[in-house]
N, C-alpha and C positions, 0 to 999 in steps of 0.2 A: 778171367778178368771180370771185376764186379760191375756192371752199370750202374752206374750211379744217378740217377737224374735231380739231383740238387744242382742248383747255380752255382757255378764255382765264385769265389769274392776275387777271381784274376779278372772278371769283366765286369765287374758291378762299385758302385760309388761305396767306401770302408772310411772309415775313420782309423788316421793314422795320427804315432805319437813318434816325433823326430828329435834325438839330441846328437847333437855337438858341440866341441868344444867351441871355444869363442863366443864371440858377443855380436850378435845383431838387431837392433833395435829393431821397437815395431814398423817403423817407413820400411822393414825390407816385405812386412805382409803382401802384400799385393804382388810382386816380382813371385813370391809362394803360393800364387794361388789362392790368396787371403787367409791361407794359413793363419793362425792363432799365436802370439811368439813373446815368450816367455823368459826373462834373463837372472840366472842366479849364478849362486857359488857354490861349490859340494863344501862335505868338511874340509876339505884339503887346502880348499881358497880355489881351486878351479873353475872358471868362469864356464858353465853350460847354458845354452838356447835349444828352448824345447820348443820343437811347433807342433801345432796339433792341430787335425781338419780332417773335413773331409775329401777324399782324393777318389777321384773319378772311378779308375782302373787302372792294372800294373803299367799300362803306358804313360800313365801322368803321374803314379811315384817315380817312375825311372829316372821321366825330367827332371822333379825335384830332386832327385841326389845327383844327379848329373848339373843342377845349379851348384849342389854345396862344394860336388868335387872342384866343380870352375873357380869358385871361391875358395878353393885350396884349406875349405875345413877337415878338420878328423870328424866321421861320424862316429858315435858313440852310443848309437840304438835305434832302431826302425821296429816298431810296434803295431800292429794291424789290433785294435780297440775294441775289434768286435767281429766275430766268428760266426 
């Protein structure tokens, strides 16, 4: 087993980039953490919302897709920004 002593990015503040389908204005910022929230349409005409911020640790993404599940969206991409 290799020891590694770098900080793993499971406890430390990452900038994350979140789509799914649907549409939610930016009033839903703040309920995300002040997430960043972005509203467009692919080529297709599919309406995608991108949020983007930064998220504490893997305990406070969980919430945040544990909001979107509540909200009965399809997620369509969880991106960690930066390595």
């Amino acid at each position: 087993m290799q020891n590694n002593t770098k900080r793993s990015l499971l406890d430390q503040p990452t900038n994350y980039k979140i789509e799914v389908q649907g549409c939610l204005d930016a009033s839903w910022s703040e309920w995300f953490d002040g997430m960043s929230i972005i509203v467009t349409k692919d080529e297709d005409g599919m309406i995608i919302t991108t949020m983007t911020g930064l998220v504490t640790d893997q305990v406070a993404l969980h919430g945040l897709l544990a909001r979107i599940r509540d909200l009965g969206l399809s997620i369509l991409l969880v991106r960690c920004l930066k390595f």
